[in-house]
C-alpha positions as CSV (number, residue, x, y, z in Angstrom):
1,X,-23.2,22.1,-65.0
2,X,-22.6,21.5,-61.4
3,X,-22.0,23.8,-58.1
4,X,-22.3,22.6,-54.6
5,X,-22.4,24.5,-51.2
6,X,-20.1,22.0,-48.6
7,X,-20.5,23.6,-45.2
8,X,-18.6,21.8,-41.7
9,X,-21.3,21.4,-39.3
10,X,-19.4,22.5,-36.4
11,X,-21.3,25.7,-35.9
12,X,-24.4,27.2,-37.2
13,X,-24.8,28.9,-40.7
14,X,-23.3,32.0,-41.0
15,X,-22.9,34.8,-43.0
16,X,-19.5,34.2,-44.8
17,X,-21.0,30.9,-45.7
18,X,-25.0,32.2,-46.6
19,X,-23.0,34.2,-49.4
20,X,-20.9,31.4,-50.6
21,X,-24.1,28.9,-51.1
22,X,-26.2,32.2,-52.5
23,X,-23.4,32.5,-54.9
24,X,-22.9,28.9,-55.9
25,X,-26.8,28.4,-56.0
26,X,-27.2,31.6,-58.7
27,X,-24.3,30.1,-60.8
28,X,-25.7,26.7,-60.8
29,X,-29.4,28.9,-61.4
30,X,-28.2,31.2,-64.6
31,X,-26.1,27.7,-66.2
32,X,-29.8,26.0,-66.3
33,X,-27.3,23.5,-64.0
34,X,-27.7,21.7,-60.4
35,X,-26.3,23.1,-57.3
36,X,-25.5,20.0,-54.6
37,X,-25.3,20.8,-50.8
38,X,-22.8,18.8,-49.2
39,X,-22.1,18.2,-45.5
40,X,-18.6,17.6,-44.8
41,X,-18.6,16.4,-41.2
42,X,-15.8,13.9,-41.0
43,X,-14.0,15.8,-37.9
44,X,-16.0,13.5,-35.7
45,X,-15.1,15.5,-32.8
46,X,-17.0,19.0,-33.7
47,X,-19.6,17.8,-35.9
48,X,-23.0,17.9,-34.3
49,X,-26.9,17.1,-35.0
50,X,-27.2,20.1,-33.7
51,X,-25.2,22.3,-36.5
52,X,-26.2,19.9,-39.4
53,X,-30.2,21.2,-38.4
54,X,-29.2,24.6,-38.0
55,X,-27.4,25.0,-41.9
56,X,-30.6,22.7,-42.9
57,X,-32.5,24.9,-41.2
58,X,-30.8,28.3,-42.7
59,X,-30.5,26.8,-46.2
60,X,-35.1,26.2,-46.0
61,X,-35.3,29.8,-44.6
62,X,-32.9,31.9,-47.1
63,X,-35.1,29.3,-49.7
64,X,-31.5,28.2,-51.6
65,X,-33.0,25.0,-52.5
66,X,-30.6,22.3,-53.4
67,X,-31.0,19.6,-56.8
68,X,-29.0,17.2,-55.2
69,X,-27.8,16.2,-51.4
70,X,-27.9,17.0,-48.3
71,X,-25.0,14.1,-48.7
72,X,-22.6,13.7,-45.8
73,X,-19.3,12.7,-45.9
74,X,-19.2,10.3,-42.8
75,X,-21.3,8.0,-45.5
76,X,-18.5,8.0,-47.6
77,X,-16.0,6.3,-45.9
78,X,-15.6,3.2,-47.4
79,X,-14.8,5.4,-51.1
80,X,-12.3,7.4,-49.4
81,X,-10.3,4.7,-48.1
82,X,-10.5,3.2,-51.5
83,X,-8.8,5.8,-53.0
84,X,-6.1,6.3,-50.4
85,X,-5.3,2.5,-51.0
86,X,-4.9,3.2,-54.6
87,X,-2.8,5.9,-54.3
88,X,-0.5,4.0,-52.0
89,X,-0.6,1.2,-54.1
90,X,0.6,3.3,-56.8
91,X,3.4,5.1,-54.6
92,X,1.8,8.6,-54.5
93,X,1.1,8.3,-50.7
94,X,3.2,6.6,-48.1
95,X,2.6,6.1,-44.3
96,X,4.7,8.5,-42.2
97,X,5.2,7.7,-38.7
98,X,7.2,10.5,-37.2
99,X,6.0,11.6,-33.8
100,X,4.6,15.2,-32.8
101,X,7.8,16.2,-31.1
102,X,9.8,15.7,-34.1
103,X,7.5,17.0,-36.3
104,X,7.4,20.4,-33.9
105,X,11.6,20.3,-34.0
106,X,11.5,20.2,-37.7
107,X,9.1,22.9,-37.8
108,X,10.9,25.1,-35.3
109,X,14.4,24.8,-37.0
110,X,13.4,25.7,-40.3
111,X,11.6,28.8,-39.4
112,X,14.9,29.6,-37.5
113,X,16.9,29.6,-41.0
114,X,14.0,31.3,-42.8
115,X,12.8,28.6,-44.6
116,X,9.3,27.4,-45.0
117,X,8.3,24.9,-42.4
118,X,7.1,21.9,-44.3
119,X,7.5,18.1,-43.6
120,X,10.9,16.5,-45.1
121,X,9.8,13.4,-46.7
122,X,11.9,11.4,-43.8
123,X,9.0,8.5,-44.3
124,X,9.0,8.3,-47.4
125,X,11.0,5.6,-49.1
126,X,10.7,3.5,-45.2
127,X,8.0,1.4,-46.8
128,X,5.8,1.5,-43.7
129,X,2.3,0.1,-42.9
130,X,1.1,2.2,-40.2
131,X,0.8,6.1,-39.1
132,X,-0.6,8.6,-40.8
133,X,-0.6,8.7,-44.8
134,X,0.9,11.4,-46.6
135,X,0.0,12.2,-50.4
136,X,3.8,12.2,-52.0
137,X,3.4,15.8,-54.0
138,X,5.9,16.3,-56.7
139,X,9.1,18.0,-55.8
140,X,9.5,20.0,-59.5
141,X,7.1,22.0,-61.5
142,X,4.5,24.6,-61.1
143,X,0.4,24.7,-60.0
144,X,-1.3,26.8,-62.2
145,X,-5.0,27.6,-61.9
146,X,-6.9,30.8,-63.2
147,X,-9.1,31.8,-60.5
148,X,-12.4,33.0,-62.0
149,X,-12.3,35.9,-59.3
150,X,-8.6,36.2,-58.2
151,X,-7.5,36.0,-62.3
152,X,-4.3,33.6,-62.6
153,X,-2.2,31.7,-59.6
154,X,1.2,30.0,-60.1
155,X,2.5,28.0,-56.8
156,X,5.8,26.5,-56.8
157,X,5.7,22.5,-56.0
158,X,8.6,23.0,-53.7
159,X,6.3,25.4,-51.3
160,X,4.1,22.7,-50.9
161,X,4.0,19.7,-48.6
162,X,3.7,16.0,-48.6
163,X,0.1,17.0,-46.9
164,X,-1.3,14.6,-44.9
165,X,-4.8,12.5,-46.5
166,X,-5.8,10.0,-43.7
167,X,-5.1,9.9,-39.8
168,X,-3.3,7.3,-37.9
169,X,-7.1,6.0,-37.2
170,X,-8.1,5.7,-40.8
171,X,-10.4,8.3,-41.4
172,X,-9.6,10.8,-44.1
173,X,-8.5,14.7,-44.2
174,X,-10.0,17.7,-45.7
175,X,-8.0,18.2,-48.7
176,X,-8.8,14.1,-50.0
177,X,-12.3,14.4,-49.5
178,X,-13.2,17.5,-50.9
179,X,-11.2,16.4,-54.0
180,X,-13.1,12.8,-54.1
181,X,-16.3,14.2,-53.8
182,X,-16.3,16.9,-56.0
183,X,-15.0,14.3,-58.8
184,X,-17.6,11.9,-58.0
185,X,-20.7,14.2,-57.6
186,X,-19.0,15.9,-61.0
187,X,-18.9,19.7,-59.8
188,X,-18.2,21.6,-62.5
189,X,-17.4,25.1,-60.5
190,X,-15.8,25.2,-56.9
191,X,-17.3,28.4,-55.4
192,X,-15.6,29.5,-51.7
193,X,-14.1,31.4,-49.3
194,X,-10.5,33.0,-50.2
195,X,-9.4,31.3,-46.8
196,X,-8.9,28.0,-49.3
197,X,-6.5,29.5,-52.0
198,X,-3.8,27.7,-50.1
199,X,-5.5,24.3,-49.9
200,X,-6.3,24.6,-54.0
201,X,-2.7,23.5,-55.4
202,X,-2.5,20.3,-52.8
203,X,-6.0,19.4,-54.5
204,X,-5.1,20.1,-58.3
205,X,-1.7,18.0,-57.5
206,X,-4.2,15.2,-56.0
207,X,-6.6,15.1,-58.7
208,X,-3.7,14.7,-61.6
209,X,-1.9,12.1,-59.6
210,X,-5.4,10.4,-59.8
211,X,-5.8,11.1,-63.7
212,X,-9.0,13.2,-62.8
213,X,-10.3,16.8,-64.4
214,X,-10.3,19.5,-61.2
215,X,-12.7,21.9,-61.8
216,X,-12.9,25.7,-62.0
217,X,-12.4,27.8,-59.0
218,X,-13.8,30.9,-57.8
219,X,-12.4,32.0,-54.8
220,X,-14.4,34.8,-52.3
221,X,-13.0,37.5,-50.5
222,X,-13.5,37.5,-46.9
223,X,-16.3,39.9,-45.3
224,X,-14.7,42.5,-42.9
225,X,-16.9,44.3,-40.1
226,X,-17.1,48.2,-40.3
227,X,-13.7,48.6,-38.7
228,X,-11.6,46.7,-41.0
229,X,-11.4,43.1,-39.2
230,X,-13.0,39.9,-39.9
231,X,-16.7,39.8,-39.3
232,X,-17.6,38.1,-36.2
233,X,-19.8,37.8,-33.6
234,X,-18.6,41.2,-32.3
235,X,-20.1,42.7,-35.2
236,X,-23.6,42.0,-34.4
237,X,-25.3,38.9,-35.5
238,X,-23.7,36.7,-38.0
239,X,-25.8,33.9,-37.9
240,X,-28.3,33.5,-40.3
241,X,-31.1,32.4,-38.6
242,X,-30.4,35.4,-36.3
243,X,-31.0,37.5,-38.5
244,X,-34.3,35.7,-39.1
245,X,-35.2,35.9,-35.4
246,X,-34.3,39.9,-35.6
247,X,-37.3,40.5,-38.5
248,X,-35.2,40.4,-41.6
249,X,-37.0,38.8,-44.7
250,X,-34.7,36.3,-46.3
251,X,-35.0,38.2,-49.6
252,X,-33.5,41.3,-48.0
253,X,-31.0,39.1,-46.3
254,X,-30.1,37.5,-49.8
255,X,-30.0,40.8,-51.7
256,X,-27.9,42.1,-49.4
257,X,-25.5,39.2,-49.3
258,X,-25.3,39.8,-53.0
259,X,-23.7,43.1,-53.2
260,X,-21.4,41.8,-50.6
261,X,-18.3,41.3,-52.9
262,X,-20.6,41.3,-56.1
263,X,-22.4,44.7,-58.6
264,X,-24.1,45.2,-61.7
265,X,-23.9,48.7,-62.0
266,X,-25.0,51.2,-59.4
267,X,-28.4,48.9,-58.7
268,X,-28.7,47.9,-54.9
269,X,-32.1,46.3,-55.0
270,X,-32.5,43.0,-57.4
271,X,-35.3,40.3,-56.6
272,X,-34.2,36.7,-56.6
273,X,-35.0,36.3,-60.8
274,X,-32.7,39.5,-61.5
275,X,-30.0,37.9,-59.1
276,X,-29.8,35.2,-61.4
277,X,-30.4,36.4,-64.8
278,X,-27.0,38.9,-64.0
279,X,-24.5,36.9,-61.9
280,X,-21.7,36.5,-63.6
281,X,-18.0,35.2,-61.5
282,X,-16.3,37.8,-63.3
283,X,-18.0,40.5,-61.3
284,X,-17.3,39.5,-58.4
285,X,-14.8,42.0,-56.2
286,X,-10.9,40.9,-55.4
287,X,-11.1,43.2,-52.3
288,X,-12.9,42.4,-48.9
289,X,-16.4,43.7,-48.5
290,X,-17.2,45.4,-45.6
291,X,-20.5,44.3,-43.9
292,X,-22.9,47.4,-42.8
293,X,-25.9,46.4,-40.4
294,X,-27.3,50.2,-41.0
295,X,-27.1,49.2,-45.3
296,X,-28.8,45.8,-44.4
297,X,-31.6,47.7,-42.2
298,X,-32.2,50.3,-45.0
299,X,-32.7,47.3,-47.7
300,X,-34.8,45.2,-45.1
301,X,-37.5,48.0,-44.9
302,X,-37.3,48.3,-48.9
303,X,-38.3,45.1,-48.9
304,X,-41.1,44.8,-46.9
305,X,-42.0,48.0,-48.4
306,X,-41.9,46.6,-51.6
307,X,-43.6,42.8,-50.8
308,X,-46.9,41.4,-51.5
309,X,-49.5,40.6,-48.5
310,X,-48.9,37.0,-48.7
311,X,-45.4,37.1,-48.4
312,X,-45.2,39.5,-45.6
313,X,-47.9,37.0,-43.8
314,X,-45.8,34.0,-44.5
315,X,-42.7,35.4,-42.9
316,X,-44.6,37.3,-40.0
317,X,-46.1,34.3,-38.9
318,X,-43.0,33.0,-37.0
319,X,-42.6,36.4,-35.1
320,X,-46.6,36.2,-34.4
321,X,-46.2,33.0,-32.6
322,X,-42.6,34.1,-31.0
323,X,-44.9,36.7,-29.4
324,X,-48.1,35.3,-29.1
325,X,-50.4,37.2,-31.2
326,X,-53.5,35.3,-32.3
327,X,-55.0,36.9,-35.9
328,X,-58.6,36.8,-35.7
329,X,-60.9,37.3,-38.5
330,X,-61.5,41.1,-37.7
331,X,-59.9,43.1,-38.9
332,X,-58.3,42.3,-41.8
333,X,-55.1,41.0,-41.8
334,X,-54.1,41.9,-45.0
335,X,-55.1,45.2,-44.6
336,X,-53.5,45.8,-41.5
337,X,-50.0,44.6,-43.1
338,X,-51.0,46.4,-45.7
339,X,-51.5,49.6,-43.2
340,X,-48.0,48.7,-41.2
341,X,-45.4,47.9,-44.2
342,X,-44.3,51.5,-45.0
343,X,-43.7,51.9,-41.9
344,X,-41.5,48.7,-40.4
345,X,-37.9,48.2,-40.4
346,X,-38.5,44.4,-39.2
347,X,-40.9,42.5,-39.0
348,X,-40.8,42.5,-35.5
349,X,-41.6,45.7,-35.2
350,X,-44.5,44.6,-37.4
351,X,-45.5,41.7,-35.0
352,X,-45.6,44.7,-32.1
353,X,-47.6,46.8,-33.8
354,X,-50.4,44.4,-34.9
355,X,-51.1,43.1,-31.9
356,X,-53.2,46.2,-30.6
357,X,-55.3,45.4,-33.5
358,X,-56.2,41.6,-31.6
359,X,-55.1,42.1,-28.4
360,X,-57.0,44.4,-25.9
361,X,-54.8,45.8,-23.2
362,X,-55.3,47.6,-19.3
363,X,-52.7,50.1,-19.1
364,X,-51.2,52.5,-20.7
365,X,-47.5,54.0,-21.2
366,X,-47.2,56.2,-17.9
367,X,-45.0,58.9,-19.1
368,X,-46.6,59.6,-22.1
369,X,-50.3,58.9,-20.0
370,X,-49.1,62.1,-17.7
371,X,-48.3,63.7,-20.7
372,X,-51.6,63.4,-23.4
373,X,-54.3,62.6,-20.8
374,X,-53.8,65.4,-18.0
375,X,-56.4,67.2,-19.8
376,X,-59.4,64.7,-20.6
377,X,-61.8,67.3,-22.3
378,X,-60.3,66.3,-26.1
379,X,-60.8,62.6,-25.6
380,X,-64.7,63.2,-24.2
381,X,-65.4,65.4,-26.9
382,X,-64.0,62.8,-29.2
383,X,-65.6,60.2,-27.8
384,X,-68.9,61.8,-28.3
385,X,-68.5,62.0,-32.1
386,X,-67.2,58.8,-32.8
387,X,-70.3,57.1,-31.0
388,X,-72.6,58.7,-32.9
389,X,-70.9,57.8,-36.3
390,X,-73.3,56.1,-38.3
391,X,-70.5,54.9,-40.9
392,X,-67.3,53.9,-39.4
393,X,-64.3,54.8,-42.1
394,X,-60.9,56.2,-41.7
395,X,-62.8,59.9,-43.6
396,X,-65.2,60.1,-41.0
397,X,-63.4,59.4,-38.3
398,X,-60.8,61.9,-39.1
399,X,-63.7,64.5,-39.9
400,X,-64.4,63.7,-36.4
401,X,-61.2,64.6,-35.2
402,X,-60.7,67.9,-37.0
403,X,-64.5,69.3,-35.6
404,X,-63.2,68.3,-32.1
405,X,-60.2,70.5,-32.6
406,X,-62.1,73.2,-34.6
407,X,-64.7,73.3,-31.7
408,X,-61.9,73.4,-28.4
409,X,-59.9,75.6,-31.4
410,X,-56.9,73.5,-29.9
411,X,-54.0,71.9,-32.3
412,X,-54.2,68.8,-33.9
413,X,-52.0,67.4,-31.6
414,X,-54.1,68.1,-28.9
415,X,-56.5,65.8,-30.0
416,X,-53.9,63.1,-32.4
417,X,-51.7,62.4,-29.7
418,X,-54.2,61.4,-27.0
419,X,-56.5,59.1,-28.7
420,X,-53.4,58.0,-31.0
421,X,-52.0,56.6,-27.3
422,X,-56.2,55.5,-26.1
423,X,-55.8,53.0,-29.3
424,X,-52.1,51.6,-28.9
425,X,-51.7,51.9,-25.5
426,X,-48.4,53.3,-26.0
427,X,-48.2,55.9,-28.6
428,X,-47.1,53.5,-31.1
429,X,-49.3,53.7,-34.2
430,X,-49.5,55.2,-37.6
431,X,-52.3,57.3,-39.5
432,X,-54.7,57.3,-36.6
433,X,-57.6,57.0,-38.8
434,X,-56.8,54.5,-40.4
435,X,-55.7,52.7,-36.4
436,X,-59.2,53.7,-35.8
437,X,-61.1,52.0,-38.5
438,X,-59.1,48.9,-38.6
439,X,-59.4,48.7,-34.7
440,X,-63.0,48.7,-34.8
441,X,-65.3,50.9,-33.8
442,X,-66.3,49.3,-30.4
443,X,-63.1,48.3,-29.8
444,X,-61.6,52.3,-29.9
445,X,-64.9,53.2,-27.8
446,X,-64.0,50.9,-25.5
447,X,-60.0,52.3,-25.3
448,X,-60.9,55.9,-25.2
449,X,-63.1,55.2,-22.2
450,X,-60.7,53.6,-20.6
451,X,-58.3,56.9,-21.1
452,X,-60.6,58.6,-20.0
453,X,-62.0,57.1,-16.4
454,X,-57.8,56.3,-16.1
């Protein structure tokens, strides 16, 4: 059993179409089948380099690994233009030379008497040679497909048109390609946007006329933004590998996209195995789904929550390099992520808040330095004990803290807050304890004296 995932490369990879591949990857996954990525770039004029490497790119990152392809369509010419010969040579295409002005009138007049603008079949029986070809679609009858989200669709012949399947230059249309390739690469299930409900009774029509099987269908409803229009870029970011740059793992990013349109029950988290074990068509929504950034957030920070060291290295790696950070061997990384991952949203929040365990700094937030360091008695104090420790651990060090506060009988805060902002530099760490220890001893010696001389 066969899937495939057959982006344009005329942008990058966005969120409409991450769904679409995660879905057709899972049902390709759960039929033990193969699920083909496909590039369908023959509108010369928008394709770019530049797009194919960003849905390559998006496709490595969100880890939808493909059985068969990339293939490309612009590699494919020579079997498109075989079939468009045979259908001519059997009288189910014809060339149609009628200009754009004519074509516009004809338009134009039948939407003035209410009828459906479609072309008239004036070409038809002129027995041409050049122009544009036109698939001949039959004039009686019924399409009928059952959707395997949208249930059962009946189009009447007569609503279609004699669509158009190769340009005056030669090179072929959407609607033959998509049909050629998904009977020779032998897809089994055709799993995309609801924007191509129109374009499925042309196809059906063009694979009987060429004696072929179509496949299934599964068509997705669209993704609306929180008020109620099409997601775009309005809406935030809806680029995948923005969302990648922003500190989302590709995990969250996935299991999010699931629930987009798609449930098993009330559960909202599901690793990657679970997404596959339970995907079924069936249960996929008829209605829009309405994107939430502050849902996406929530399940981001699950995520992280919930992910092993070596996973949380893996993707924090990028964001490390984005903003510098060299890990040294001390301290631990693994415990520092292991410190930071209950409390990050993103992961570049992460990034931010291990660097003060490698990276030494000179200055210090100046608000909150006015603030926690007008009186410097806490900090010496402080400074005092933690020198003499003999054993440098996150128990003593807080035992340390709670004598200085004891002996100035001052608040906690008195004493957190400052040396919480001598180790980050600006204010921005967790348990300080724990900061303290992982920091190093001579390291948070050498931060609280530089509070204190500020």
């Amino acid at each position: 059993m066969k899937s495939r995932f057959a982006p344009s490369p005329t942008g990058y990879l966005h969120i409409g179409g991450a769904r679409t591949a995660l879905f057709a990857w899972a049902w390709a996954k759960k039929q033990q089948g193969k699920f083909v990525l496909r590039i369908e770039d023959t509108d010369l004029e928008r394709s770019t380099q530049e797009s194919v490497d960003a849905i390559l790119q998006g496709m490595d990152w969100l880890g939808l690994d493909y059985d068969e392809g990339p293939f490309y369509q612009t590699d494919r010419f020579d079997r498109y233009k075989q079939v468009i010969q045979q259908l001519l040579d059997e009288k189910k295409a014809y060339y149609c030379e009628c200009s754009k002005e004519r074509l516009q009138t004809l338009r134009e007049n039948l939407i003035k008497q209410g009828k459906k603008a479609k072309y008239d079949g004036c070409c038809q029986n002129k027995n041409l040679n050049t122009g544009v070809v036109r698939f001949n679609n039959p004039d009686d009858g019924l399409v009928v497909f059952n959707d395997a989200v949208k249930g059962q669709i009946s189009i009447n012949n007569k609503e279609l048109d004699d669509l158009i399947i190769a340009r005056s230059d030669g090179t072929p249309t959407y609607n033959l390609t998509v049909v050629v390739d998904d009977h020779d690469m032998q897809i089994d299930c055709v799993i995309r946007g609801d924007d191509h409900i129109n374009n499925t009774p042309k196809q059906i029509n063009l694979y009987q006329a060429l004696g072929w099987h179509s496949p299934e269908f599964a068509h997705l409803p669209m993704i609306l933004g929180s008020d109620g229009t099409r997601l775009s870029k309005r809406h935030g970011a809806v680029s995948v590998m923005a969302y990648r740059d922003s500190g989302f793992l590709p995990e969250a990013l996935l299991n999010y996209l699931a629930r987009l349109g798609w449930s098993h029950g009330d559960q909202e988290i599901f690793s990657m195995d679970e997404i596959v074990k339970l995907f079924e068509l069936k249960d996929i929504n008829k209605a829009p789904a309405s994107f939430n950034q502050d849902k996406l957030l929530w399940l981001n920070q699950e995520t992280i929550k919930n992910s092993s060291i070596e996973n949380l290295l893996n993707n924090l790696a990028w964001h490390l390099q984005n903003q510098a950070i060299t890990i040294t061997d001390t301290p631990n990384i693994g415990a520092v992520l292991q410190h930071l991952q209950n409390r990050c949203k993103t992961l570049v929040d992460m990034a931010g808040e291990v660097k003060i365990f490698y990276q030494d700094f000179n200055t210090f937030d100046e608000e909150l330095a006015r603030k926690h360091f007008k009186d410097k008695a806490p900090l010496k104090h402080l400074f005092a004990k933690l020198e003499a420790l003999n054993t440098w651990q996150a128990c003593s060090i807080k035992q340390a803290v709670k004598e200085v506060c004891f002996e100035l009988n001052i608040g906690f805060g008195k004493v957190g807050q400052p040396f919480r902002l001598a180790l980050s530099g600006n204010g921005n760490a967790g348990s300080i304890d724990i900061v303290a220890e992982l920091v190093g001893k001579d390291k948070a010696l050498s931060r609280l004296k530089m509070a204190i001389n500020l």
